[in-house]
C-alpha positions in Angstrom: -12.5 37.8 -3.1 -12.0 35.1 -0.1 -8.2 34.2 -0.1 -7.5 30.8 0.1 -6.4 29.5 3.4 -2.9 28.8 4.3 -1.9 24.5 3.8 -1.5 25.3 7.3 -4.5 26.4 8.1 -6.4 23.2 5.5 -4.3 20.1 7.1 -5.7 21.5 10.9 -8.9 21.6 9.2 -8.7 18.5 7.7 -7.6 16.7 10.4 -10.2 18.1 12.8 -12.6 16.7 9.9 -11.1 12.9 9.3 -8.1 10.9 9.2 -5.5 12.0 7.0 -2.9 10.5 4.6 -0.4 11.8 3.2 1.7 9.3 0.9 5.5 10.0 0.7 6.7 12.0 -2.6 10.3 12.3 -3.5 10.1 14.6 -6.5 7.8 17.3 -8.6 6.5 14.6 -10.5 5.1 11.9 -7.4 3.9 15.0 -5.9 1.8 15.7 -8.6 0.8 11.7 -8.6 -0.8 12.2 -5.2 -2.3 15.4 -6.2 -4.1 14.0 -9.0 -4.9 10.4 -7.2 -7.4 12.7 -4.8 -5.0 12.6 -1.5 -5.5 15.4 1.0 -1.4 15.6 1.5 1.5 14.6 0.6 4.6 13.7 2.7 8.2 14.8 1.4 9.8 11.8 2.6 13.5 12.3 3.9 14.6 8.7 2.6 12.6 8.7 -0.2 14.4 11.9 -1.0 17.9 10.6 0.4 17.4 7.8 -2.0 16.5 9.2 -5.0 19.6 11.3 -4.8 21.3 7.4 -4.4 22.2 7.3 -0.8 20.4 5.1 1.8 18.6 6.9 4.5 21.2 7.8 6.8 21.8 11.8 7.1 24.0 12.0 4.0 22.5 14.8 2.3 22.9 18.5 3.6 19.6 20.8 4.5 19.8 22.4 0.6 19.8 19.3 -1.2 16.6 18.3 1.1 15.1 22.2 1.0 15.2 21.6 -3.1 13.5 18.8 -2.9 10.7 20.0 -0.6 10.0 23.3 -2.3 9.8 21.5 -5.8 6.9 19.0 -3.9 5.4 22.0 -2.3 4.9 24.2 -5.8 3.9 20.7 -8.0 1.8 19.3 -5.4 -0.5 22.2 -4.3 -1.5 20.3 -1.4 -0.4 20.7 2.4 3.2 19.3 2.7 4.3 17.4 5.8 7.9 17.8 5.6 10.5 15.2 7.1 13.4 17.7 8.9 15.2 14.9 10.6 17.0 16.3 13.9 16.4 19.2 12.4 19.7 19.6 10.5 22.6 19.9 13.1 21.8 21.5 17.1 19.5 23.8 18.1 20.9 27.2 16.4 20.5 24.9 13.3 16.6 23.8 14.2 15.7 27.6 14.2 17.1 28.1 10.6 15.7 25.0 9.2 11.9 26.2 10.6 12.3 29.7 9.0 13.7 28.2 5.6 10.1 25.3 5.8 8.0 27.6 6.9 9.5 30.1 3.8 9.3 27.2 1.6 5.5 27.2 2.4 5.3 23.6 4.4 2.3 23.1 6.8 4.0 20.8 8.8 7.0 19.1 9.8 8.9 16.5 12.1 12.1 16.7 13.8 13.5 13.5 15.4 15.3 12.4 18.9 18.2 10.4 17.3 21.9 12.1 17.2 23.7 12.5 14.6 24.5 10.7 12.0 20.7 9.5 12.0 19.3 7.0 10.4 15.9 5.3 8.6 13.9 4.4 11.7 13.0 1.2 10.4 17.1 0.1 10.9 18.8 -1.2 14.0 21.6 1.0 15.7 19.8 3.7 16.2 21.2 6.5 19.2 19.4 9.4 20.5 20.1 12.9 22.0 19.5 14.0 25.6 15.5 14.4 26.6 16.3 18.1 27.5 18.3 18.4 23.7 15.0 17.5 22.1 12.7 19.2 24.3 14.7 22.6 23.3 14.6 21.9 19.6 11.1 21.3 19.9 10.7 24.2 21.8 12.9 26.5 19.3 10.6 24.7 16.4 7.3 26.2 17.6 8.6 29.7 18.9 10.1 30.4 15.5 7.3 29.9 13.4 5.2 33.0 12.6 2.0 31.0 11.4 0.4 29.6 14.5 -1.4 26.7 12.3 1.8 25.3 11.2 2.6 22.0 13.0 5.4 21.3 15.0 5.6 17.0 15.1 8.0 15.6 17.3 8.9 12.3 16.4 10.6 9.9 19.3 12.9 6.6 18.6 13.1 5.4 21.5 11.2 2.1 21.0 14.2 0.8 19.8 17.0 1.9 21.7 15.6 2.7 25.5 12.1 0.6 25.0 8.4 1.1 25.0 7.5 3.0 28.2 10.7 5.5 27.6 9.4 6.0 24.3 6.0 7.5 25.6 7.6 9.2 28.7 9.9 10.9 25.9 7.0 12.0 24.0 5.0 13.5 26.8 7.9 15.7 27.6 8.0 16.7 23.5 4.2 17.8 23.9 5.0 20.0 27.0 7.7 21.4 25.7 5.5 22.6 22.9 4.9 19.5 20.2 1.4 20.1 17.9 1.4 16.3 16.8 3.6 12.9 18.4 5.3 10.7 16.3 6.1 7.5 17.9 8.2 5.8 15.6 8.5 2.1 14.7 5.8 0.4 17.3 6.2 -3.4 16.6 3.1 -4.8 17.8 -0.2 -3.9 17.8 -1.2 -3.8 20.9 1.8 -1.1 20.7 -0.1 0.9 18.4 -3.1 0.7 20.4 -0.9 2.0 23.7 0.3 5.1 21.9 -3.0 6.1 20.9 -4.6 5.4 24.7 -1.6 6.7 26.4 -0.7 9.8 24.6 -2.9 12.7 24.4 -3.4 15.1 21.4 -2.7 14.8 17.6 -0.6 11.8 16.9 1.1 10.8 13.6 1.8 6.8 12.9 3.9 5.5 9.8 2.4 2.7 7.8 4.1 1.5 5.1 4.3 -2.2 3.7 7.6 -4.5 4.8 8.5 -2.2 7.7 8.9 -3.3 11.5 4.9 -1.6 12.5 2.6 -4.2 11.1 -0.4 -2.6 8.9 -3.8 -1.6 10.8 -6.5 -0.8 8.6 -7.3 3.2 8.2 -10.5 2.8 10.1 -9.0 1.3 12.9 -6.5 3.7 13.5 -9.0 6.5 13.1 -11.1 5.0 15.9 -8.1 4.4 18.2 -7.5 8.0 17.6 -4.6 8.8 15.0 -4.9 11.5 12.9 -2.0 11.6 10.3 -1.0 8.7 8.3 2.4 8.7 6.2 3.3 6.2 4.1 7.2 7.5 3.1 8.8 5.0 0.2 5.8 2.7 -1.3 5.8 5.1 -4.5 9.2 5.2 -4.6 9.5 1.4 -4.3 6.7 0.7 -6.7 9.2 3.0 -9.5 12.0 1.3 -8.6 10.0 -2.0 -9.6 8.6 -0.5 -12.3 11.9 0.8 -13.9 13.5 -2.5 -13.1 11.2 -4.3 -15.4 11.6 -2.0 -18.1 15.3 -1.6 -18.3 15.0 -6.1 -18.7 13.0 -5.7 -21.3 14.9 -3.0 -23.2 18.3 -5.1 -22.3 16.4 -8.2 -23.6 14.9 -6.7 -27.1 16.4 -2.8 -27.5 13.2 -1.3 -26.9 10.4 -1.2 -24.2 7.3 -2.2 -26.5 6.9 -5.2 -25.4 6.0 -3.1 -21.4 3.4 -1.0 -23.7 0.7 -1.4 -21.5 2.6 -0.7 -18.4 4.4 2.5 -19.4 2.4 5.8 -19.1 1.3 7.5 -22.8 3.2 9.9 -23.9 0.2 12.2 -24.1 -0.6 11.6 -20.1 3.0 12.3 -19.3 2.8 15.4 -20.9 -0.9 15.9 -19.1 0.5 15.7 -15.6 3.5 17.8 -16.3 1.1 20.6 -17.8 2.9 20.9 -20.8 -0.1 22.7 -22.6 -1.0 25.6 -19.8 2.9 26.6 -19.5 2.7 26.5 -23.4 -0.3 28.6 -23.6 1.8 30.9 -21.1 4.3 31.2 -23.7 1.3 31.7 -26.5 -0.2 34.8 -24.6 
């Protein structure tokens, strides 16, 4: 019998094949949501994750709250799980630990950022970064400590924002030599910003598109002829729940129950579908 190839191993192959996207889960259940709704992979979003916990998006929670998140995503999902590592938890004895615990936690790829500590969401102002030569030796201590040579090391840059456009790109080609698999240039703010990264930078690149944010939206087409390869979209599940549960808890406050959302709530039957009550059951049945 063939084994199945590593997530590594199927996102390289499916990026080499099309453009990807990997919508941003938060929890077993979203991940099995993207699963099921036919995406290729799924993003473990560190805001989405930071804010399902109830803090905003600004390096509140420690590596193990984050790490049992992610493994929870990777074991529901089944797919290849692009992992948000931040800075990479803390200096560069800290990146190395963080890889070995992501790549043990079966992720196929992950980014690590060039802001300093405390971070924050890189759609918000007041951002700072670390030292070109800080990041260029956490990116370097990213790829030499993974064992599988599939998994991809994404280096994500901030600069936009804080040192400006051309820094931002000089700051990524130094990520790539020092041995990034994908660039992540985050927050462009124009498109002809978009279009630069993509003409500028060589190899794999990453681009965050998500609705409301400071990158305007560029159909998936487009992108894919410009050149990106990987498209995230981090929090619009998480801010389509929010909505959702909003709605509800009105109408329950209104009335004492949530019939009158009936054909807005998921059956109790699918619930229990995409959970797979009925195989762990039959587990139990054997």
């Amino acid at each position: 019998m063939t084994a199945a190839p590593k997530p590594s191993t199927l996102l390289r192959q499916r990026l080499a094949e099309d453009i990807v996207v990997a919508p941003g889960a938060y929890d077993g259940m979203s991940a099995r949501l993207v699963a099921a709704a036919g995406f290729p992979a799924v993003y473990a979003s560190g805001g989405a994750i930071a804010r399902a916990a109830g803090y905003p998006d600004i390096g509140l929670l420690s590596f193990t709250e984050v790490m049992d998140r992610v493994e929870k995503i990777v074991d529901a999902s089944g797919l290849p799980v692009v992992a948000d590592a931040d800075t990479g938890f803390g200096g560069s004895a800290n990146v190395e630990r963080t890889v070995r615990i992501l790549e043990r936690a079966g992720v196929a790829a992950f980014h690590i950022e060039d802001q300093s500590f405390p971070k924050r969401c890189g759609h918000l102002d007041d951002k700072s970064l670390v030292d070109v030569e800080e990041m260029c030796r956490k990116v370097h201590i990213a790829r030499q400590t993974l064992s599988d040579a599939d998994a991809l090391v994404i280096a994500r840059t901030d600069a936009i924002a804080v040192e400006g456009f051309d820094a931002a790109l000089s700051r990524a080609e130094r990520y790539l030599k020092a041995g990034a698999d994908m660039l992540f240039v985050e927050a462009p703010e124009t498109p002809e910003q978009i279009q630069a990264i993509a003409q500028r930078l060589p190899g794999l690149k990453l681009i965050n598109m998500f609705y409301g944010g400071k990158t305007p939206l560029v159909p998936l087409p487009e992108l894919a002829a410009m050149g990106y390869r990987l498209v995230i979209i981090p929090s619009d599940l998480q801010r389509a729940a929010i909505h959702a549960m909003q709605a509800t808890l009105a109408a329950i406050r209104r009335t004492g129950d949530s019939s009158e959302m009936a054909d807005r709530l998921t059956s109790f039957k699918e619930r229990e579908e995409i959970v797979q009550t009925r195989r762990y059951l039959a587990l139990d049945a054997q």
